[in-house]
N, C-alpha and C positions, 0 to 999 in steps of 0.2 A: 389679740387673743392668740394664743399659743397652738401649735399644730395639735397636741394631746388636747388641750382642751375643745377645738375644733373636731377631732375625732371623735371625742366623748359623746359629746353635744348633738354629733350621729347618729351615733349607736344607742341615741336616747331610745330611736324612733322603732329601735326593736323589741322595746317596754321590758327592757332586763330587769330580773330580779335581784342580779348581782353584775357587777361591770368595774372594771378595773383597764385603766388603759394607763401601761407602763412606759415610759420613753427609756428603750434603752439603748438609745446614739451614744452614751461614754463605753458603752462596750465592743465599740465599731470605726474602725479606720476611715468611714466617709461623713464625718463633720458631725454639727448639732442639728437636733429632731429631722434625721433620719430613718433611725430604725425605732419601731414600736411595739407593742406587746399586747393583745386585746384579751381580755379572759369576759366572755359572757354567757350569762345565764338566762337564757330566755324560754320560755312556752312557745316560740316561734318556730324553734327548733326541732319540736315533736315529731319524728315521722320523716325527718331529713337525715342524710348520710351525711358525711364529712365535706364530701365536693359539694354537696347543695348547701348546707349551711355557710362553707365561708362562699359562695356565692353570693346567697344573700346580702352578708357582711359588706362585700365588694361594692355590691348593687347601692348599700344602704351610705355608704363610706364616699364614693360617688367619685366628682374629680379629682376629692383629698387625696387618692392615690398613685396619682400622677406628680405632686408634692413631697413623698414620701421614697424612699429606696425598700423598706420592708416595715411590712405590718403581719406579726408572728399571731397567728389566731388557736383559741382557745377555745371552744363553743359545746355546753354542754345545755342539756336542759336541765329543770329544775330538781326533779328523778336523777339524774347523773351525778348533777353538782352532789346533791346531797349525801351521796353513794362513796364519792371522791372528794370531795372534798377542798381540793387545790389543785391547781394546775400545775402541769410539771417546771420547774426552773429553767429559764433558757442556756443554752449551751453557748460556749466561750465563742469569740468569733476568731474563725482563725485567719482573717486579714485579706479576706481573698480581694483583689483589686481588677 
């Protein structure tokens, strides 16, 4: 099983409405599934700030983290998504080593 899909397969546990987990290691000078992308939509999220929600995330994602060089988070609830719609595009990496 693939690290994206190992991350998915997580972030089941946060009963997203919508969930997209992005690998984007070819956009990154430190190898393959590396770096990652999460955009989730959850009711979990109700009433949390930004620091508490990717907390959660963190919590929920567990030693997968320790696997990974970055996992870029997204986390709106279902009110938000619906408001926005998409998640912003990640920015270029600029190589830092």
């Amino acid at each position: 099983m693939s690290k994206q899909d190992l991350i998915t397969a997580a972030l089941a546990a946060l009963q997203p409405e919508h969930l997209e987990v992005l690998d984007e290691s070819h956009m990154h000078s430190r190898g393959l599934e590396t770096h990652y992308k999460a955009v989730i939509v959850s009711p979990a999220f109700a009433g949390l700030n930004a620091v508490k929600r990717h907390q959660k995330v963190y919590a929920t994602v567990g030693e997968l983290m320790g696997q990974i060089h970055a996992l870029a988070l997204h986390t709106y609830t279902p009110q938000e998504w619906a408001e926005q719609g998409a998640a912003p595009a990640s920015p270029t990496c600029r190589g830092g080593h």
